[in-house]
RODO-2510 file (C-alpha; in nm, 4 decimals, decimal comma):
residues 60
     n   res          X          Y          Z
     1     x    -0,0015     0,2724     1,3806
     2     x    -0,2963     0,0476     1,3777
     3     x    -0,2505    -0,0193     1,0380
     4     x     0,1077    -0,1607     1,0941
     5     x     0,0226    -0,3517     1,4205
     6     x    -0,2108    -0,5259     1,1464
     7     x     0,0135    -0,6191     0,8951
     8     x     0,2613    -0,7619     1,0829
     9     x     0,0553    -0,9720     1,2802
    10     x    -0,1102    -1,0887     0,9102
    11     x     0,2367    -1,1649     0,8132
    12     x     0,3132    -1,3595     1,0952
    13     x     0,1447    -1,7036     0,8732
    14     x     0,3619    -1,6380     0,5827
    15     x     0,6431    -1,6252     0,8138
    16     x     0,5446    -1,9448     0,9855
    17     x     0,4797    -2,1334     0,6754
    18     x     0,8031    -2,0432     0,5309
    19     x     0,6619    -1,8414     0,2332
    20     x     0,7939    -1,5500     0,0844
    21     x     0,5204    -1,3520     0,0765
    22     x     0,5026    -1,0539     0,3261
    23     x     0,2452    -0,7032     0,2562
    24     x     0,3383    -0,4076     0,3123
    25     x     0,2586    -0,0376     0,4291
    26     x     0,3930     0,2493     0,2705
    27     x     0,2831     0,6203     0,3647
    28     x     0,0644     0,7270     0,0592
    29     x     0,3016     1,0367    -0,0214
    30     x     0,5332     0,8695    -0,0470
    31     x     0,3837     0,6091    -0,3253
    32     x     0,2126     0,8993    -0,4586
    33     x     0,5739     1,0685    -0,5239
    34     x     0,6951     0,7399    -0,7034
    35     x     0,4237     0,6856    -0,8717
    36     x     0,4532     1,0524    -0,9830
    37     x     0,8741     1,0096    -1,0787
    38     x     0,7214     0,7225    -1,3453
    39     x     0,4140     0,9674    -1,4930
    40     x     0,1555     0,8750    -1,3311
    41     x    -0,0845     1,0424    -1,1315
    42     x    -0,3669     1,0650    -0,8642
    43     x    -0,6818     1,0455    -1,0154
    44     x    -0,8819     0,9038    -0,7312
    45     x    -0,8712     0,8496    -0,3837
    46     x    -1,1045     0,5889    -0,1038
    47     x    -1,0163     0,5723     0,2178
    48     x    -1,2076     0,2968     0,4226
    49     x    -1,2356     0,2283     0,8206
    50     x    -0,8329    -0,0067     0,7603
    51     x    -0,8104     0,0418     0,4310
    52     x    -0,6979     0,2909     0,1452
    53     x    -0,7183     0,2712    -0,2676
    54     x    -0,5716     0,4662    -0,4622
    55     x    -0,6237     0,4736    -0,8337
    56     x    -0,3144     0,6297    -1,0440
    57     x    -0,3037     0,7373    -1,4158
    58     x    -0,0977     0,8445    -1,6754
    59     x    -0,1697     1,1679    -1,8972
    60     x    -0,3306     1,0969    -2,1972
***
């Protein structure tokens, strides 16, 4: 929730400036399951105080 607050506020500028650019927040099963629909999958994890990397990779 925290997270999203976040992210909208940082979008807020974009928004201002009349750029297109706007992040995102997806729930990480969710990119994890379409990530996994195009082959790939998770072969590492970090998860930070705000923040979250993943690392995805396709069988060999």
């Amino acid at each position: 929730m925290v997270t999203r607050a976040a992210i909208a506020l940082a979008n807020v500028w974009p928004r201002l400036r009349g750029w297109k650019f706007r992040a995102y927040v997806h729930p990480t099963h969710v990119v994890v399951a379409a990530a996994a629909g195009e082959g790939l999958a998770l072969a590492e994890r970090r998860v930070g105080l705000v923040w979250q990397m993943l690392v995805l990779a396709r069988d060999a």
